[in-house]
C-alpha positions as CSV (number, residue, x, y, z in Angstrom):
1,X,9.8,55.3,119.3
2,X,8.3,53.7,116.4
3,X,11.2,52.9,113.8
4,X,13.5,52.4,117.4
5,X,14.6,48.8,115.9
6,X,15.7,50.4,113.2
7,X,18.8,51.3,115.0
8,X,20.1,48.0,114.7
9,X,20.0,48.3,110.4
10,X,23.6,50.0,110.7
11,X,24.6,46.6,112.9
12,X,26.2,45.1,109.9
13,X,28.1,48.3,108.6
14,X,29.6,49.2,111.6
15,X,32.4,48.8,112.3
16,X,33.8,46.6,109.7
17,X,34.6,43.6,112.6
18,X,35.6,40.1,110.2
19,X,34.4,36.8,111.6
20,X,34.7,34.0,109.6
21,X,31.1,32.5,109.1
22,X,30.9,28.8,108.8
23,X,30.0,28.3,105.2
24,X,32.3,29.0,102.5
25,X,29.2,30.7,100.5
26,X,28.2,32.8,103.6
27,X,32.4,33.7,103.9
28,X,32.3,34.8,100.4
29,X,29.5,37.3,101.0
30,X,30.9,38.6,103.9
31,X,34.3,39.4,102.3
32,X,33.0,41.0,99.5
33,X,30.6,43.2,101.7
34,X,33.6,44.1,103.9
35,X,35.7,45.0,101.0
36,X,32.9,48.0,100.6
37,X,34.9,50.7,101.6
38,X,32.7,53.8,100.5
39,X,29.4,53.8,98.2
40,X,26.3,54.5,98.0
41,X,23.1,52.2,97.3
42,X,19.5,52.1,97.6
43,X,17.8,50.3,100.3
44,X,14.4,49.4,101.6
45,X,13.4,48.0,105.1
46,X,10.3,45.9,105.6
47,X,9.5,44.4,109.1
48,X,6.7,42.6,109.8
49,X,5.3,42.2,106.4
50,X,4.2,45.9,107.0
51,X,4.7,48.6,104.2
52,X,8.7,49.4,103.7
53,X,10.7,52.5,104.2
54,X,12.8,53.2,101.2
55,X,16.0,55.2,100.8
56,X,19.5,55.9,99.9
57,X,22.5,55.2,102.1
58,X,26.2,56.5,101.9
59,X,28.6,54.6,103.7
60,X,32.7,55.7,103.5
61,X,35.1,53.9,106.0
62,X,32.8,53.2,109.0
63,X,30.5,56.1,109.0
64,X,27.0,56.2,107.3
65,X,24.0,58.5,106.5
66,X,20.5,56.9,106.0
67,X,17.8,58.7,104.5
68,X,14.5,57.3,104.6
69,X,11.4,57.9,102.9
70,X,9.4,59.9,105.4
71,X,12.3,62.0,106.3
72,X,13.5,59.3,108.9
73,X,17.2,59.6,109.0
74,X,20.1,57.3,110.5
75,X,23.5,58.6,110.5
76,X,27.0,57.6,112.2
77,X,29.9,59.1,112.8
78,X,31.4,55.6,113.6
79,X,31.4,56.4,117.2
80,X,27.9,57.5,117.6
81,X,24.8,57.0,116.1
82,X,21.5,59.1,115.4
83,X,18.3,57.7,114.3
84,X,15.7,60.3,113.7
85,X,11.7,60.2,113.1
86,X,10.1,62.8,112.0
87,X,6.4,62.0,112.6
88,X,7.0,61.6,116.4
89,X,10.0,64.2,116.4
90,X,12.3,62.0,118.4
91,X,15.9,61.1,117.7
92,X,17.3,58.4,119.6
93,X,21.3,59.2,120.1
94,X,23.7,56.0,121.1
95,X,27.4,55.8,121.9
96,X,28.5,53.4,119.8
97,X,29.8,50.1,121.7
98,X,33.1,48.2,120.4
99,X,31.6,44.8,121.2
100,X,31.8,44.2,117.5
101,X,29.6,45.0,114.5
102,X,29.7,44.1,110.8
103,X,27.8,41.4,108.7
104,X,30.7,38.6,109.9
105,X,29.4,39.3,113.7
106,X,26.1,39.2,112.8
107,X,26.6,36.4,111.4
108,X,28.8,34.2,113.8
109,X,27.2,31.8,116.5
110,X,25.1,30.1,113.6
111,X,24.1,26.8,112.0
112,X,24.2,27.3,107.9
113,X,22.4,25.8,105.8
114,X,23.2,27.5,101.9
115,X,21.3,26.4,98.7
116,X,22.7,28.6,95.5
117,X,22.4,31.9,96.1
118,X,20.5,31.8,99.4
119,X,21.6,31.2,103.3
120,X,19.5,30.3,106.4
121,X,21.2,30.5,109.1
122,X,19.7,29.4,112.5
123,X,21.5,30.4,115.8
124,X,23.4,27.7,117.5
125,X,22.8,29.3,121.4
126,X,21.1,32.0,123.3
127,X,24.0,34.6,123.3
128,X,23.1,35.6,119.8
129,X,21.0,38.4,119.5
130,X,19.0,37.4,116.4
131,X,17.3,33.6,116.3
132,X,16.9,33.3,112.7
133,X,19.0,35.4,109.6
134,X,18.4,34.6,105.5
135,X,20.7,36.4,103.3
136,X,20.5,36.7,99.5
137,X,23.3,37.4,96.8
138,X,23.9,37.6,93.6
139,X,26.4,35.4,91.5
140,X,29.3,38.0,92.0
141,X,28.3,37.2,95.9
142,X,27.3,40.8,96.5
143,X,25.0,41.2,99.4
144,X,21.2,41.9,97.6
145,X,19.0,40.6,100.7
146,X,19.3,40.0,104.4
147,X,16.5,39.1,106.8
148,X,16.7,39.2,110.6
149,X,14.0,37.7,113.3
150,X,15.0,38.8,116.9
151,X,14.8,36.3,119.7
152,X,12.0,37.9,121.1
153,X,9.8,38.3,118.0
154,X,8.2,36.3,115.0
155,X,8.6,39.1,112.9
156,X,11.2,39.3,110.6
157,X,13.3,42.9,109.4
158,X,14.3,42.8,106.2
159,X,16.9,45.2,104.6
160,X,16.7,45.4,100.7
161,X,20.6,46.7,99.0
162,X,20.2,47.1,95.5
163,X,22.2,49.7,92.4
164,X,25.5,49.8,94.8
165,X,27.7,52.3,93.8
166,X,31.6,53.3,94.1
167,X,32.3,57.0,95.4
168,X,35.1,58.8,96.2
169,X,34.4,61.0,98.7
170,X,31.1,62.5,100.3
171,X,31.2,66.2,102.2
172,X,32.4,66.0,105.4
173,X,28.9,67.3,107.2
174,X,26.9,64.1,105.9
175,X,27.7,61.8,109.0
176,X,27.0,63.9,111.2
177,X,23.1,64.3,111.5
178,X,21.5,67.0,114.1
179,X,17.9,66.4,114.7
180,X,15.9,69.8,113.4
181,X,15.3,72.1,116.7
182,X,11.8,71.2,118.5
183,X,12.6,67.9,118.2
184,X,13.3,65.6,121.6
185,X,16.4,63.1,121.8
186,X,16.5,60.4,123.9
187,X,19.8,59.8,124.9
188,X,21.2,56.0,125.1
189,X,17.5,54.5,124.0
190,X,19.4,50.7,123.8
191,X,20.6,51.8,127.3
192,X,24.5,50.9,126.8
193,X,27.4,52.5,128.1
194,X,31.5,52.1,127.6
């Protein structure tokens, strides 16, 4: 599946796991990110220095709905997770895993180094999934950037947050995504199980 890497976007929204990171700027990011509760925001993906996918996500307590330009959708229910591509019409459907998730996770198991508004973090052993992350904030320490090169790859996935807004409440249906009917799932693409 083309876009399969972008399954590991929602990585850092779910679920809402807090490790403390070992800079104090890289903390402050991830507290205020966690305190997110439910919003919505625009957000563009980029890998590879390729043209990016743009959308809007909702996110409320855990679960999530990603809707990309191209009519590529993610969506969670917190427990499982479907990412869907229209122009192959495949979803890739995955049982969630409680191994951890959230920015702090993603970001523990790293060497800092933070200059004002910018971190580069570089991993500290081979357990870590990703070798290299950069994040980008702005002064109130709200997540605007964060940059991810996978141990296996010298390309890097980048994930854009900008105009981040408070909402209530979204309908009830908006997590949970079913691909349109034609379509092929593949079930368990990242081949986990509980």
């Amino acid at each position: 599946m083309k876009y399969l890497r972008l399954i590991y976007v929602p990585i850092f929204l779910l679920p809402l796991t807090f490790i403390q990171p070992q800079s104090g700027d890289v903390h402050q990011v991830v507290a205020k990110w966690n305190s997110l509760k439910s919003f919505k925001a625009n957000i563009t993906i980029s890998s590879g220095g390729g043209q990016g996918l743009s959308g809007v996500l909702s996110f409320h307590n855990g679960k999530m709905n990603l809707r990309l330009s191209g009519g590529r959708v993610i969506a969670s229910t917190g427990s499982e997770l479907v990412v869907f591509d229209p122009s192959t019409g495949v979803a890739g459907k995955q049982e969630l895993i409680s191994k951890g998730g959230g920015l702090g996770w993603i970001l523990n198991g790293y060497s800092v180094k933070s200059s004002g508004n910018t971190a580069h973090l570089i991993a500290d052993n081979e357990s870590v999934h990703f070798k290299e992350v950069r994040l980008n904030w702005g002064d109130d320490y709200m997540l605007k950037q964060i940059s991810m090169k996978g141990r296996n790859s010298s390309d890097w996935l980048t994930i854009k947050i900008s105009n981040i807004i408070h909402v209530e409440s979204f309908p009830s249906n908006i997590f949970s995504y079913k691909p349109p009917a034609g379509s092929r799932t593949v079930e368990n693409p990242l081949n986990q199980r509980n």
